[in-house]
N, C-alpha and C positions, 0 to 999 in steps of 0.2 A: 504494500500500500504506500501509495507517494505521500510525502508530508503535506500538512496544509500551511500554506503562506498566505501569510498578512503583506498589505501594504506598509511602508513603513509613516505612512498620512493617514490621518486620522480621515476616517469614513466620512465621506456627507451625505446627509440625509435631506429630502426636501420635504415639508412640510405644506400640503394644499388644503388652506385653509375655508373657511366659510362663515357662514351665521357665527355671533358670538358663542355660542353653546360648542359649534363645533369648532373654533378659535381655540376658544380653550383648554377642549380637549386632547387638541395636538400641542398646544403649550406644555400640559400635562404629562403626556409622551414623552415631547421631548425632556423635560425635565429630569426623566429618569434614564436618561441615555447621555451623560456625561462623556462618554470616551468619543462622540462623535463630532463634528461640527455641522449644527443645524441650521438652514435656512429656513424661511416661511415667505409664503406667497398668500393674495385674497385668493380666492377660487378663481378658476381662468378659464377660457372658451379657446381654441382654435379653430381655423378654417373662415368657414361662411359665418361659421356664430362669432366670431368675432366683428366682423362687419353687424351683424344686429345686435351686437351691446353698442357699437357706435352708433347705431339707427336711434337706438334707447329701448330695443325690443326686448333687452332681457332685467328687465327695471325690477322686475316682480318676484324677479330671482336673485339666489346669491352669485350670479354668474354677471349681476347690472354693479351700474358706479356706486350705485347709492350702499349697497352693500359692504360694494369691496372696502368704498371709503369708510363703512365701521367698522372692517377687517383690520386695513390699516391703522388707525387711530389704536386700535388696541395694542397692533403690534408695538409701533411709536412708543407707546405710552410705557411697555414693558420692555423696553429697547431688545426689540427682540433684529436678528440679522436676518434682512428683507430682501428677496429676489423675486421679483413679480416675475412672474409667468416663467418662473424655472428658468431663466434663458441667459443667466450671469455663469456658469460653469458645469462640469458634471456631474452627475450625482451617482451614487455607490446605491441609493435607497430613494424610494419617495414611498408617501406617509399621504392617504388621500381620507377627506372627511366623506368623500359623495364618489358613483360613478357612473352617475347620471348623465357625464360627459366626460370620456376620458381623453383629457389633452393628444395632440398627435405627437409632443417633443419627448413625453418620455420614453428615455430606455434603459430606465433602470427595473427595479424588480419592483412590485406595488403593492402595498399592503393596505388594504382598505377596513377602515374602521365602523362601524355601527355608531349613527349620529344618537339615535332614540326610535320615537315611537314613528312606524312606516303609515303614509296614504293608504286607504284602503285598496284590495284590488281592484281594478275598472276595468272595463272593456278595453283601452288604450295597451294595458298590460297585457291583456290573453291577444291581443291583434300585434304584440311587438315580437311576443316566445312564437306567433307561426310566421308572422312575416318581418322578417327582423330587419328590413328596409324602414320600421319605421321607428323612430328614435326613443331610446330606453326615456330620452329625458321629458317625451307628452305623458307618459305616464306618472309623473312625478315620482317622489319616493319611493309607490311602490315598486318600483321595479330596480330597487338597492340591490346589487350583485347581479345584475345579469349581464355582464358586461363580459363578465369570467378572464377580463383580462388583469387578475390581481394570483397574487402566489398565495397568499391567505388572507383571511377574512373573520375581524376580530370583531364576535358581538355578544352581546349581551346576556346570554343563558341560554341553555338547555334547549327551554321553548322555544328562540329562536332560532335556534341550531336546525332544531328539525323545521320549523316556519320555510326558511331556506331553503333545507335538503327538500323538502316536498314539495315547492318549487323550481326545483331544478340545478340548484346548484350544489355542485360537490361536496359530498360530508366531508373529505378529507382535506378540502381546504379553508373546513370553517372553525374555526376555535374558538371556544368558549373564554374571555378572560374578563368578562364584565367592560363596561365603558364606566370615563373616566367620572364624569358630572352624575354619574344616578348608583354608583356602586357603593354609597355612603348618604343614605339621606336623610337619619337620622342627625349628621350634624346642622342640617338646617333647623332644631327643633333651638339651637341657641341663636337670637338674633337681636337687631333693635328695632325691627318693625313693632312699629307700636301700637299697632290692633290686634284684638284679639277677640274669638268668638261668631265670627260674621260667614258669612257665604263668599264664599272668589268664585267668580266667573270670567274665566278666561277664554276669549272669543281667538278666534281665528283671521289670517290675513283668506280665505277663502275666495272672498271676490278680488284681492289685488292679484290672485294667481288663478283667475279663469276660472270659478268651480263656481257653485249657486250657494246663496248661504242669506235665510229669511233672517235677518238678522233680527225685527220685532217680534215673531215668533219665538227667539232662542231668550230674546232678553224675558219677554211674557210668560215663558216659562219657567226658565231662572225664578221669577218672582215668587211660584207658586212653590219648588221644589224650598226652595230659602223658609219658608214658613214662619216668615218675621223676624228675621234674622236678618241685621243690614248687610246690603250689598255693596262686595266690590269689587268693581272691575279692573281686570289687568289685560291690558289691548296686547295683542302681537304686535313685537317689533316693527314686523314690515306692512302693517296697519297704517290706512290713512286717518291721523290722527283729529283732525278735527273735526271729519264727519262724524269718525266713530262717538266723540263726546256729545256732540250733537245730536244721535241717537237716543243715546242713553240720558241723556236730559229728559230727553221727550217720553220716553216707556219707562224710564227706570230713575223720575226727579229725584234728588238727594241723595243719589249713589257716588260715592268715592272713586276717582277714575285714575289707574297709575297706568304712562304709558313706557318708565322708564321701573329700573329700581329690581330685587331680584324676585322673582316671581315664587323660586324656591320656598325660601321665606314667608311672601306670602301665603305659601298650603299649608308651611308649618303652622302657622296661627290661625289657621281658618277649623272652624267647625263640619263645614260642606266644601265640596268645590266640584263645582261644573265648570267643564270642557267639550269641546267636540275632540278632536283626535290629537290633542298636545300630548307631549313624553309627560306635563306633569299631572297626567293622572296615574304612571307611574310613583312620581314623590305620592301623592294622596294616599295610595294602595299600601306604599311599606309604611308609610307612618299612621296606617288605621284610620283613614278619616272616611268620611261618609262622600262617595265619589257618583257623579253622575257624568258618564260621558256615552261618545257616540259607541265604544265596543262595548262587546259582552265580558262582563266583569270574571266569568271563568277562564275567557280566555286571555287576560288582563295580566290574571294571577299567573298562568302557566309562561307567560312571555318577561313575568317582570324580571329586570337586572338585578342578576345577584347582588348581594351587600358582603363584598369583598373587602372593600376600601383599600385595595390595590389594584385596582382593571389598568394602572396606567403602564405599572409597574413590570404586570403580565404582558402588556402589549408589546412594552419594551422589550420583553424576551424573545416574543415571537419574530419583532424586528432584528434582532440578532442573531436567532437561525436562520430567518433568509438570505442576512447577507453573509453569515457563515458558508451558506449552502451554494450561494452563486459563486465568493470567492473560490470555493473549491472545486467548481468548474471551471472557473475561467483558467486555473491555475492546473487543471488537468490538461484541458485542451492545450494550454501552449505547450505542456513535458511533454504531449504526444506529439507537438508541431517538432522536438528536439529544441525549444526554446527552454533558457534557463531564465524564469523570472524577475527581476531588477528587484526582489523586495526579501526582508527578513525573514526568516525559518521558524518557525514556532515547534517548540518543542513537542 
């Protein structure tokens, strides 16, 4: 057996970022992969989708400016080292939140993460698995993994695991190691949110991403599940914010409306919380709260993320077998070209 060689540079990894949730969680990643040198990028488009983020066609996604630019800012903020759109040098590794669209520059190995909780299946999905001319990304999330161009596929439990497999993708490339934001949510129960006792109702960006969503139905409902319990609303991020408050003036007078702030938090202190298909009816379910949303709450339970409170830690590992496993081809193929390697020996 030929020895395995290291490079003697430290590996780099690229990091493809998104929504703050999933921001964070590759921040997380990285964090626990010290021996490497990490970049981070916003989520990126190539080809003709790049031309419609300059149009403003992909506004509504984390693939528009408005996004990237709160990808950025975070970055900034935690001076983390930024390479938009991968294309400052090579990468040994890329670290993807989505792959919904998989860049055409990468060629390194991909290891794609589990954001949270998936779109439901839709017709767009069962018409992408027969005709796969039509793009993973009309389907929205649900169609997480079918890209199958990743070496493994790190998500959230058990439940998911087969979620996946029975959709089509490979058991052997899915590993279980929890994600990073829901694998501990019991630490959201310590906070300084200062309400306590009420209803959260957290709505959806539904209509800025093309799907129908009665929004005075959702809120008139709210009202009645609440049971005189004040309400309060927490808008999605990528929410048009002053209609939304405008809404809820009108059906739901004297509700409390955050359109910033950690939402986490807020389920910790909540008595009730309604959603339609946020990951935080996740947080709701491991911290015992009384949950109303659009899935069935059996299979809620069967799919929630372990409570590790190391899924980053894990991921990290699984990122260091694969680039264990590619150096040791690459470094096979050249002893069999009769090249001798330019790099250190590892014992």
């Amino acid at each position: 057996m030929s020895q395995l060689v290291r490079s003697t540079q430290r590996p780099k990894v690229l990091f493809i970022c998104g929504s703050i949730n999933q921001t964070r969680q590759m921040h997380q990643i990285a964090e626990q992969m010290p021996e490497v040198e990490p970049y981070f990028t916003p989520y990126y488009v190539t080809g003709i989708l790049s031309l419609w983020k300059k149009l403003g066609f992909l506004e509504m996604s984390i693939g528009g400016h408005k996004l990237s630019k709160r990808c950025l800012d975070y970055l900034e903020q935690h001076k983390l080292a930024i390479d938009e759109g991968g294309k400052g040098r090579d990468y040994d590794l890329v670290v993807t939140c989505t792959d919904q669209v998989v860049p055409n520059n990468i060629n390194a190995p991909l290891i794609l993460v589990q954001e949270g909780m998936l779109d439901p299946i839709n017709i767009l999905f069962h018409l992408h698995k027969v005709f796969r001319f039509i793009p993973r990304w009309m389907a929205g999330t649900a169609a997480t993994g079918q890209s199958m161009a990743f070496e493994r596929f790190c998500v959230a439990s058990e439940g998911y695991r087969d979620y996946f497999a029975n959709h089509g993708i490979d058991r052997d490339r899915i590993v279980v190691t929890g994600i990073p934001n829901f694998d501990n949510c019991a630490r959201y129960l310590k906070n300084d949110f200062p309400h306590h006792g009420y209803c959260l109702v957290c709505t959806s960006d539904a209509r800025e991403t093309m799907k129908f969503d009665n929004r005075q139905a959702f809120i008139e409902d709210a009202k009645k599940k609440a049971r005189g319990k004040p309400l309060i609303f927490k808008l999605h991020p990528n929410e048009k914010v002053e209609r939304a408050k405008e809404e809820i003036e009108q059906w739901a007078p004297g509700s409390l409306v955050y359109s910033d702030g950690s939402a986490e938090e807020m389920v910790a202190n909540a008595d009730i919380v309604i959603c339609q298909y946020s990951s935080l009816a996740f947080v709701a379910l491991a911290l015992g709260k009384e949950l109303h949303s659009y899935f069935d709450q059996e299979e809620l339970a069967r799919l929630l993320p372990i409570q590790n409170r190391d899924s980053a830690s894990r991921i990290a590992g699984v990122c260091r077998g694969v680039m264990e496993a590619a150096l040791a081809r690459a470094n096979a193929r050249r002893l069999s070209a009769g090249l001798t390697p330019s790099v250190e020996t590892l014992p």
